[in-house]
VOLOLO-761599 format. One record per residue (C-alpha): residue number from 1; x, y, z. Coordinates in steps of 0.001 Angstrom, whole numbers, plus 500000, padded with zeros to 6 digits. Layout:
N
<atom seq="NUM" u="X" v="Y" w="Z"/>
...
END
This chain:
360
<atom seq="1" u="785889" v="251503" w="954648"/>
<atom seq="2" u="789577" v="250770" w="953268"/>
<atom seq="3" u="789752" v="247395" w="952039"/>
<atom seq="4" u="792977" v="245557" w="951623"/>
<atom seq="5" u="794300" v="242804" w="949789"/>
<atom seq="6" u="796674" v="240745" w="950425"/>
<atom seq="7" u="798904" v="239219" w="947740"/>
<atom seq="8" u="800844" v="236068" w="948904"/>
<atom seq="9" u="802555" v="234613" w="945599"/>
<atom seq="10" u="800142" v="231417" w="945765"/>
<atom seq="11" u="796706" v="231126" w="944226"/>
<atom seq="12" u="795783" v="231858" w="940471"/>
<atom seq="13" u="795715" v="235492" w="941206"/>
<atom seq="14" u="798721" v="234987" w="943491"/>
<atom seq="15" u="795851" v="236181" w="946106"/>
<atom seq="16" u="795180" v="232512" w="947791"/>
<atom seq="17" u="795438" v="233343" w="951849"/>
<atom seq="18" u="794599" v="229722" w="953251"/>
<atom seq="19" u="797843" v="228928" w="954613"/>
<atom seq="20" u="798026" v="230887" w="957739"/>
<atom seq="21" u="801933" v="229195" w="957895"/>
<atom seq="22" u="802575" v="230748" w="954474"/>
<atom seq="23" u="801223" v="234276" w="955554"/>
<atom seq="24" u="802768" v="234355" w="959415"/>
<atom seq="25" u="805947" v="236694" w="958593"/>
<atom seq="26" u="804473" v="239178" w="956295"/>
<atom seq="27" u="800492" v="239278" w="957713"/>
<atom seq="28" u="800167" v="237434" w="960904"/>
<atom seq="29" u="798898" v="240515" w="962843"/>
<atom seq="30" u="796199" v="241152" w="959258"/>
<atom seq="31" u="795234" v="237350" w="959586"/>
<atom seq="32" u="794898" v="237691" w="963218"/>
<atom seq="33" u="792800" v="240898" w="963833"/>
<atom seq="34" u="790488" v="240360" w="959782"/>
<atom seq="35" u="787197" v="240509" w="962056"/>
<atom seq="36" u="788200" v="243342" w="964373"/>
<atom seq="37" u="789439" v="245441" w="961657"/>
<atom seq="38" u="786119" v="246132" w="960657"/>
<atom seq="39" u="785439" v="248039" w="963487"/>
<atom seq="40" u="788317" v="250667" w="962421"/>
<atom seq="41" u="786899" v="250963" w="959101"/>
<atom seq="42" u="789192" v="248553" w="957113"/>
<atom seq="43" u="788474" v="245263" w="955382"/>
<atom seq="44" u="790723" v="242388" w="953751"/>
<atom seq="45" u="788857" v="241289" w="950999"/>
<atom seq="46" u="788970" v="237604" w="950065"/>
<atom seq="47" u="787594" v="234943" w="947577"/>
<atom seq="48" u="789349" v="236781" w="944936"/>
<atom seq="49" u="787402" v="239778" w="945195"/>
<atom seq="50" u="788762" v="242811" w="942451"/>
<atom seq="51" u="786897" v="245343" w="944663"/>
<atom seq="52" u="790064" v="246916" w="947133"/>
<atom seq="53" u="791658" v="249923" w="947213"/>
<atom seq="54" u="795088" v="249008" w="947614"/>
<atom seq="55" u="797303" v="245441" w="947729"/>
<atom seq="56" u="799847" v="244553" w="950824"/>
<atom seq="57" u="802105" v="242668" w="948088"/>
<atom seq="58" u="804364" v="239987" w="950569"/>
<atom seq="59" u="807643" v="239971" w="950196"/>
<atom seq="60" u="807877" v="236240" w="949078"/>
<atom seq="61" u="806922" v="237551" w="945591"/>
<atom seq="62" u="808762" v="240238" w="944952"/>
<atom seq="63" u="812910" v="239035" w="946745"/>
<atom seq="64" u="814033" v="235683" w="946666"/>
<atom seq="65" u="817426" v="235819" w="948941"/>
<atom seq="66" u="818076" v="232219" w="947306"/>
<atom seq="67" u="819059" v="233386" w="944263"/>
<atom seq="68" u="822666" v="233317" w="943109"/>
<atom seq="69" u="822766" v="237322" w="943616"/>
<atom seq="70" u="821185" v="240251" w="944857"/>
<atom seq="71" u="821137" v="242029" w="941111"/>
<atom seq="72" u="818697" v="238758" w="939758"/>
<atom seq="73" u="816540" v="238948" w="943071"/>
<atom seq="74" u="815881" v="242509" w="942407"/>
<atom seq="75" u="815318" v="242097" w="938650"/>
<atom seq="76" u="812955" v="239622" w="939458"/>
<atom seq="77" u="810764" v="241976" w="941856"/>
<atom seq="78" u="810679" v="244785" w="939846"/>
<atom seq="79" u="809387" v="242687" w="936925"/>
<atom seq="80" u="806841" v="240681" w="939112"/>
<atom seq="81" u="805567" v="244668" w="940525"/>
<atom seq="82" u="805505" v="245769" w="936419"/>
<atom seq="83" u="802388" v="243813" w="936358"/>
<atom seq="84" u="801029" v="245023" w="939201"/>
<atom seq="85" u="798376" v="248053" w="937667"/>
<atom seq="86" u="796588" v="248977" w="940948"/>
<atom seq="87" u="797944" v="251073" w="944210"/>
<atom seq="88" u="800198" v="248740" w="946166"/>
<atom seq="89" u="802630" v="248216" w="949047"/>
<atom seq="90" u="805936" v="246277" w="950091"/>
<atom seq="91" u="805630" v="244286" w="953004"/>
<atom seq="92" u="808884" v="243202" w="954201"/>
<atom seq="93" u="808094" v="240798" w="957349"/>
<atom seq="94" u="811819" v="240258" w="957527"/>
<atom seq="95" u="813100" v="239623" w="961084"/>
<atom seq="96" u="815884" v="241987" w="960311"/>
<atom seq="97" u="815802" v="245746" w="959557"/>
<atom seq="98" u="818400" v="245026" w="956578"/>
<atom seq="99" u="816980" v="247089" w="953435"/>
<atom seq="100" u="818858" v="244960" w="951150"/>
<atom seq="101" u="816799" v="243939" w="948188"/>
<atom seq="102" u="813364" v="246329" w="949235"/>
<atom seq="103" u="814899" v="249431" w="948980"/>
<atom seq="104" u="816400" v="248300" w="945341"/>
<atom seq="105" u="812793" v="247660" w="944571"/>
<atom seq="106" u="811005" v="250636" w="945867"/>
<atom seq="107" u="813225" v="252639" w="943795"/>
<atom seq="108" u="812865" v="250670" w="940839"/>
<atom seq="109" u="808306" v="249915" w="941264"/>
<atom seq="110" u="805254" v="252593" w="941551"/>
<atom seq="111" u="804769" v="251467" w="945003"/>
<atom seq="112" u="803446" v="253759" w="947565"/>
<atom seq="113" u="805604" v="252703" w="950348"/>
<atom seq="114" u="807986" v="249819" w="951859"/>
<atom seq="115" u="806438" v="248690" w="955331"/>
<atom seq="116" u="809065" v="246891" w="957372"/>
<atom seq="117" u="808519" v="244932" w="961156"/>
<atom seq="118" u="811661" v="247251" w="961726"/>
<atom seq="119" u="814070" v="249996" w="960628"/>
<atom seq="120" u="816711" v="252171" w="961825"/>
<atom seq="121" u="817386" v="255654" w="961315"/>
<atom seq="122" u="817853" v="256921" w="958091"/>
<atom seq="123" u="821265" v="257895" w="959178"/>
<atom seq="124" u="822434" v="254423" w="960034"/>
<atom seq="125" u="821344" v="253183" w="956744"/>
<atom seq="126" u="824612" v="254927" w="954995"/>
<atom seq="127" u="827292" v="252812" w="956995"/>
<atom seq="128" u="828128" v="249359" w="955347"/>
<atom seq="129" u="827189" v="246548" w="957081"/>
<atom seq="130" u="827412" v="242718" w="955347"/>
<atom seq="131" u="824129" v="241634" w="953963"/>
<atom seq="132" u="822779" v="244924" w="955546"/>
<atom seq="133" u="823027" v="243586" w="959178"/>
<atom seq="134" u="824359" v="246416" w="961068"/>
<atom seq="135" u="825631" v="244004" w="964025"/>
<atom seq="136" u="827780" v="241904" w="961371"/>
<atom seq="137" u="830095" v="244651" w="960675"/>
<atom seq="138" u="831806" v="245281" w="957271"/>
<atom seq="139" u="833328" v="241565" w="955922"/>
<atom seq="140" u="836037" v="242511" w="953163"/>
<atom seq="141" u="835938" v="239142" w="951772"/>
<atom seq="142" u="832055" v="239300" w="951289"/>
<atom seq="143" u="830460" v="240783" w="948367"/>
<atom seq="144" u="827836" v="242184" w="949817"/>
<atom seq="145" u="828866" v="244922" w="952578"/>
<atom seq="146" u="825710" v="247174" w="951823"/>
<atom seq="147" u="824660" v="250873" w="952289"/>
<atom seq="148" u="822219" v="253024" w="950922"/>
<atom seq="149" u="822030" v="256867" w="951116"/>
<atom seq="150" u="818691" v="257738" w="951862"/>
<atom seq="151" u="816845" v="261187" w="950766"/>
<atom seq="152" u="814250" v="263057" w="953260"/>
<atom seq="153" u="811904" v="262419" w="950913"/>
<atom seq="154" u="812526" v="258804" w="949932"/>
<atom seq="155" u="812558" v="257976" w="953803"/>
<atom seq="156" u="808734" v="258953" w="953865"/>
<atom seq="157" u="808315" v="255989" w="951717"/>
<atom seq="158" u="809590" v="253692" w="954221"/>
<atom seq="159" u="807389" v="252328" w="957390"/>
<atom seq="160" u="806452" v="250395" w="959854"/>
<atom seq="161" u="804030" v="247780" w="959561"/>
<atom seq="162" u="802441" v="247761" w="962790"/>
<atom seq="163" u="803517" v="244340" w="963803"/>
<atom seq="164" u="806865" v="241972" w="964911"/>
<atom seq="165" u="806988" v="238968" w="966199"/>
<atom seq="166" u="805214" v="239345" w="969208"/>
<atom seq="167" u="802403" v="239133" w="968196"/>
<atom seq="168" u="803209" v="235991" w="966224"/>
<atom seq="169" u="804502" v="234217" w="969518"/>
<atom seq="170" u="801544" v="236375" w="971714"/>
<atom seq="171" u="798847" v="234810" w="969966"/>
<atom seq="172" u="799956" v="231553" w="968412"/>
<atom seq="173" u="803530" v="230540" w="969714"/>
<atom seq="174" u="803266" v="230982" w="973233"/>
<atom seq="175" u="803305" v="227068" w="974842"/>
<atom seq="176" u="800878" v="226725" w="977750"/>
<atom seq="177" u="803858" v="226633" w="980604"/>
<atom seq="178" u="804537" v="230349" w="979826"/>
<atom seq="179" u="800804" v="231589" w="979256"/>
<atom seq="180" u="800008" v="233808" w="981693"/>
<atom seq="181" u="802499" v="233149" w="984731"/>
<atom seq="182" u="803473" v="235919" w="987106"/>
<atom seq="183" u="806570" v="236474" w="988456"/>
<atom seq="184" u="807639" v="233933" w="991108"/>
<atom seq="185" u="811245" v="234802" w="992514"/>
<atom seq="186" u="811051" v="231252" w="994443"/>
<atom seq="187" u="813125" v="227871" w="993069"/>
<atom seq="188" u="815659" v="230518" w="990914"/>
<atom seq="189" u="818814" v="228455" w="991901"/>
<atom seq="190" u="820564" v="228953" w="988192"/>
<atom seq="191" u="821898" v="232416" w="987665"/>
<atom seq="192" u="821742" v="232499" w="984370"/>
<atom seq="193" u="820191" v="231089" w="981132"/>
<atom seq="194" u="821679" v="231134" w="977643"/>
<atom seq="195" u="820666" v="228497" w="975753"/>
<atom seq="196" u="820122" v="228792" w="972248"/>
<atom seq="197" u="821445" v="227563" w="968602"/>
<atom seq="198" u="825278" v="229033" w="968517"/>
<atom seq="199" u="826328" v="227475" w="964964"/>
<atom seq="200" u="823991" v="227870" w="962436"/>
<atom seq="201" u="824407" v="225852" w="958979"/>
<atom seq="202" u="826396" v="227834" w="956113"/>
<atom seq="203" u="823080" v="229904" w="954764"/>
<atom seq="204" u="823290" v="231416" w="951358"/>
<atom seq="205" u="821993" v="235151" w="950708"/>
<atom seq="206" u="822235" v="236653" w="947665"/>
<atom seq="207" u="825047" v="233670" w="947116"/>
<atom seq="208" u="826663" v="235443" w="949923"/>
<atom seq="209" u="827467" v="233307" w="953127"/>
<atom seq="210" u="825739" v="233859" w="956424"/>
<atom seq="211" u="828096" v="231394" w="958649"/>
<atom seq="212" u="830431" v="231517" w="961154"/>
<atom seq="213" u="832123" v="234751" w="960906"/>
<atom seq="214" u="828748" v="236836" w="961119"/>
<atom seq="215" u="825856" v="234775" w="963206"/>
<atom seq="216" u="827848" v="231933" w="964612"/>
<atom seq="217" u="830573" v="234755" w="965695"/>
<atom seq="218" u="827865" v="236831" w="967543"/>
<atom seq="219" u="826216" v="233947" w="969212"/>
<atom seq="220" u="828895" v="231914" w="970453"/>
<atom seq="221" u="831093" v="235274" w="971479"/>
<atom seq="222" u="828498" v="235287" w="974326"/>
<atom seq="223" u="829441" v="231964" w="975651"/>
<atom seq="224" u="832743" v="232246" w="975153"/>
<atom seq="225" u="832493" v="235341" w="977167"/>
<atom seq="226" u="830754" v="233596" w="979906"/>
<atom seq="227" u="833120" v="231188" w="979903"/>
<atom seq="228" u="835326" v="233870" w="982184"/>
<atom seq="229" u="832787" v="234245" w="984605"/>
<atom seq="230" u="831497" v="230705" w="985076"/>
<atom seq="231" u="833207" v="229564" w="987975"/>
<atom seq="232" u="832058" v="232040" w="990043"/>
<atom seq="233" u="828540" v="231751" w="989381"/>
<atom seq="234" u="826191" v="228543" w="987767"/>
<atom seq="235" u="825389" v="228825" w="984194"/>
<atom seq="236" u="823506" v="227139" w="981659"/>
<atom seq="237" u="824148" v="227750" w="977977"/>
<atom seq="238" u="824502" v="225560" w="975000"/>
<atom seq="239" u="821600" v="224560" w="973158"/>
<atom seq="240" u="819491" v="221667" w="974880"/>
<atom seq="241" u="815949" v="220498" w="973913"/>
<atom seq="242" u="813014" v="223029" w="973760"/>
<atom seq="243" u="811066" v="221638" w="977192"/>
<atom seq="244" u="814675" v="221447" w="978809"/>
<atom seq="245" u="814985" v="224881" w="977889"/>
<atom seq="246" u="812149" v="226406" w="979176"/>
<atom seq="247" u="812585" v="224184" w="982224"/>
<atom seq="248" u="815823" v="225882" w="982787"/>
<atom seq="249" u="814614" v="229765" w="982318"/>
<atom seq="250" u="811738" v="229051" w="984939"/>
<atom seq="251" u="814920" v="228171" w="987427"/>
<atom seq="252" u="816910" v="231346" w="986274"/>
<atom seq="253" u="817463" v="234613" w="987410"/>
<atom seq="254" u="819019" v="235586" w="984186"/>
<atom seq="255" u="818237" v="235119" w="981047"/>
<atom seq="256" u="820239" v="236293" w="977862"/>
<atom seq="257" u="819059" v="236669" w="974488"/>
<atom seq="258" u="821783" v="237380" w="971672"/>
<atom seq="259" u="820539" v="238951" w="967793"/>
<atom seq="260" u="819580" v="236121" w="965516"/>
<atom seq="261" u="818952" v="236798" w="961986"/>
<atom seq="262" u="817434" v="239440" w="963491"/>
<atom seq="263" u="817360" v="241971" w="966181"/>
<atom seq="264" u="814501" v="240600" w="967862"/>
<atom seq="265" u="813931" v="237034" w="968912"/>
<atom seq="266" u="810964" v="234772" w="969954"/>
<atom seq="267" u="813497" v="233966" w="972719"/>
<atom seq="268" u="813050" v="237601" w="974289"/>
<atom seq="269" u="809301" v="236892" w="975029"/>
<atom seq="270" u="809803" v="233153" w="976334"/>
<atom seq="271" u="812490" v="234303" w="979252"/>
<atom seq="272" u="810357" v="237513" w="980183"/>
<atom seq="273" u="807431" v="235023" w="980403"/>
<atom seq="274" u="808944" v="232526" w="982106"/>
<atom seq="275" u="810082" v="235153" w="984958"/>
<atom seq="276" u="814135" v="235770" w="983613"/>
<atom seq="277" u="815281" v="239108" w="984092"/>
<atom seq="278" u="815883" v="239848" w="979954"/>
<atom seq="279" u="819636" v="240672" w="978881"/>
<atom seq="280" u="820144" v="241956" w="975843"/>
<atom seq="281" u="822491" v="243483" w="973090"/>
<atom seq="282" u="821228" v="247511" w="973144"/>
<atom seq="283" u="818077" v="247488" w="971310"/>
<atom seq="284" u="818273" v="251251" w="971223"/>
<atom seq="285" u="819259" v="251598" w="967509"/>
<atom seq="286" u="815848" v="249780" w="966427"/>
<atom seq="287" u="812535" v="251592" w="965498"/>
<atom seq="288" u="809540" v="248848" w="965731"/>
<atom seq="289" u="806068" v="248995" w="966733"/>
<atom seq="290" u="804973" v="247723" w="969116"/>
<atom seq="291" u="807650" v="248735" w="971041"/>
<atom seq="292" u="808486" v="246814" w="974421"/>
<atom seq="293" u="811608" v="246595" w="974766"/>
<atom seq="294" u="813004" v="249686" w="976841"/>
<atom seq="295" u="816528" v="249871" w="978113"/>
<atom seq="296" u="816432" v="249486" w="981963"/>
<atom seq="297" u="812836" v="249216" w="982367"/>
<atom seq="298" u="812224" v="246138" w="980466"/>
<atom seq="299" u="815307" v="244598" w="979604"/>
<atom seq="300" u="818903" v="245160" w="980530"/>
<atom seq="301" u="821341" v="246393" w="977700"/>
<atom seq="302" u="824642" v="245482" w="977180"/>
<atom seq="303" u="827026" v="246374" w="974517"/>
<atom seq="304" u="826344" v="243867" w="971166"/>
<atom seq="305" u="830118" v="242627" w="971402"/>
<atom seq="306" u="829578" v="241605" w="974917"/>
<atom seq="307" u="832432" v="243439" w="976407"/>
<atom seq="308" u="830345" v="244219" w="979434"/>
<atom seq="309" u="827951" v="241154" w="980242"/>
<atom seq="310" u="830093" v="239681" w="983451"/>
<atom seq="311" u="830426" v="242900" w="984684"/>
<atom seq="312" u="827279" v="243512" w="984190"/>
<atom seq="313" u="826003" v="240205" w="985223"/>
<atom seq="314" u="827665" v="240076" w="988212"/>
<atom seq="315" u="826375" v="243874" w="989000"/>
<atom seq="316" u="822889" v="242157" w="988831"/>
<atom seq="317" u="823296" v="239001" w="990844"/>
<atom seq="318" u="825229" v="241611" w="993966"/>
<atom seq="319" u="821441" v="243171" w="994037"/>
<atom seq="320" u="818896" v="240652" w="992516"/>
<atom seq="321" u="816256" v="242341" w="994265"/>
<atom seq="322" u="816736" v="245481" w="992895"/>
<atom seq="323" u="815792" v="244595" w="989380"/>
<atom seq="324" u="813055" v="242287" w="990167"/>
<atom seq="325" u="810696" v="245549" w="989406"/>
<atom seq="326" u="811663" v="245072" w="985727"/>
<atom seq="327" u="810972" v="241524" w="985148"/>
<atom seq="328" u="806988" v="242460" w="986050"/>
<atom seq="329" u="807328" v="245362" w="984180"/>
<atom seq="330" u="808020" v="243767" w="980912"/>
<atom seq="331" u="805589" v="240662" w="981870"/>
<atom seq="332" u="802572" v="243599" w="982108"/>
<atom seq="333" u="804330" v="245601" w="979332"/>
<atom seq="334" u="804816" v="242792" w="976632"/>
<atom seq="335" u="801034" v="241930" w="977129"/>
<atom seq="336" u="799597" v="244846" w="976597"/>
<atom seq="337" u="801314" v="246533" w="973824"/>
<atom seq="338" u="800370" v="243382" w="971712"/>
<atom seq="339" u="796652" v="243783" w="972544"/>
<atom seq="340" u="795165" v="243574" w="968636"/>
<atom seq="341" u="793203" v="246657" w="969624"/>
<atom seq="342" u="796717" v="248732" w="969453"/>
<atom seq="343" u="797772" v="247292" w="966278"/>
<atom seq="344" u="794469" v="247782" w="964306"/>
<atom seq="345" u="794229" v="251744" w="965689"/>
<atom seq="346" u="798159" v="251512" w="964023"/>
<atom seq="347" u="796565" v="250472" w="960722"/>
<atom seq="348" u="793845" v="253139" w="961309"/>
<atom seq="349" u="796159" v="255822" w="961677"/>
<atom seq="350" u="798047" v="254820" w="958771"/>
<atom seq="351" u="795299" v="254717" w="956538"/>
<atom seq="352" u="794035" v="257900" w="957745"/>
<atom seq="353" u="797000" v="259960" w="957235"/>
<atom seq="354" u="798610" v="258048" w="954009"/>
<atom seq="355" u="799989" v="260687" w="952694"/>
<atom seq="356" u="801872" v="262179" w="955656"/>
<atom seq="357" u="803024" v="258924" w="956740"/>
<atom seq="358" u="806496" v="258747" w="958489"/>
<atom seq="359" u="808311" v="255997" w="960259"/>
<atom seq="360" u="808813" v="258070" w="963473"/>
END
């Protein structure tokens, strides 16, 4: 039996797992699956117990992105992991496959690896990006266009944790209007659905801004794009109330789902449930697991500065009924590939072969 223990930054022993909304980005998949894990031979130990064999260490304790730079956020993980005597890991639950501020930390800790929701290849890693975000480009008036050169053998000590955010909106997000409703092609008079928050308040990282030129610029470049197409076809886009929303993706045919803060989005399992054919910036650069998102039998990619969407949208809507196949695909797909039984056999293979470990 491998028992686990999870360090959250609150508690005495920062060890205190009560608050299930305090643990959701880092553990929510642990929390979820405690008394099933048992069956694969693992155990997260509570009530303070000293009797574990190693500590998932959430990120919360070791990077604060609110600090007034990256240099004092690292400084203060590597001196909250000196104090740290046991065998430990990173977990990043980070929406975003940025390495900014772990990989600083890895390097500078004795922990045995960082495990991430999501990476890219090891390759990708050595092209700049602001605040790490490959999507955002380089920004020469930032200070923070990142890159890292990564070793063979320093990339062994990065991972996947086994979970993203499906299983967060699987098995406590999902509202009842989406649980569990097939396909229905009938009542789909809007052609497309892209609704969602376009400008998103100035947000400090690293005393870096996150604001219109990076987020914003991604987001509303869809819209504006659309904006060519839409009086040819009827759209919907803005951002509306949550109910109106999902009112509106049960009545689409499309649905689009831009990058966030991260690649994936809560929105890409809302329109799949709620029977919208998924569009999507390519996915194919990210390595998750569980993976579900699968160019062209899931979702349909398009290219992340949207240069392609009418064309492609307009592709789509000549021959609905052609892609109808993969809006039950991903329905059947996104279900099953969050089944807790998957992701506990991921923490069982992990466990089993620590030292080989690899990210794929």
């Amino acid at each position: 039996m491998i028992k686990l223990k999870i360090i959250s930054g609150k508690g005495k022993n920062y060890d205190d797992i009560s608050d299930m909304g305090s643990l959701r980005r880092c553990f929510s998949a642990w929390i979820y699956s405690a008394d099933m894990l048992r069956d694969y031979s693992i155990e997260i130990v509570r009530d303070g117990s000293n009797d574990y064999d190693y500590e998932l260490i959430d990120k919360r304790c070791w990077q604060n992105r609110k600090l007034g730079s990256l240099e004092k956020s690292i400084e203060l993980g590597v001196d909250f992991l000196s104090k740290r005597t046991g065998d430990y890991f990173l977990i990043d639950g980070g929406d975003c496959t940025s390495l900014m501020a772990s990989i600083e930390v890895l390097r500078n800790s004795n922990a045995k690896m960082l495990l991430k929701k999501h990476v890219i290849a090891r390759e990708d890693y050595a092209k700049p990006s602001f605040l790490g975000r490959w999507w955002f480009g380089v920004h020469e008036d930032q200070k923070l266009n990142v890159s890292y050169n990564i070793s063979k053998e320093e990339w062994k000590k990065i991972g996947l944790c086994g979970h993203n955010n499906g299983h967060e909106h699987v098995y406590e997000r999902t509202p009842p209007q989406l649980n569990n409703i097939p396909y229905n092609a009938n009542g789909r008079d809007i052609d497309v659905c892209a609704i969602w928050q376009g400008i998103h308040p100035p947000n400090l990282d690293y005393g870096d801004k996150n604001d219109d030129a990076t987020y914003t610029h991604h987001r509303v470049g869809c819209w504006d794009e659309l904006k060519n197409i839409e009086n040819k076809i009827k759209i919907v886009k803005d951002f509306i109330p949550y109910n109106e929303y999902l009112k509106t993706a049960f009545r689409s045919k499309i649905g689009i789902s831009p990058y966030g803060m991260g690649e994936l989005c809560f929105r890409d399992y809302e329109l799949v449930q709620a029977g919208c054919l998924l569009i999507k910036p390519d996915m194919g650069s990210l390595i998750t697991a569980p993976e579900w998102l699968i160019p062209n039998e899931t979702y349909i990619p398009v290219k992340t500065d949207w240069s392609n969407l009418n064309e492609t949208i307009e592709k789509i809507l000549s021959n609905f009924k052609d892609y109808e196949h993969i809006i039950i695909n991903a329905q059947k797909k996104l279900n099953e590939v969050h089944k807790l039984e998957h992701f506990c056999m991921h923490q069982y293979n992990f466990f089993s072969n620590l030292e080989g470990i690899t990210n794929g």
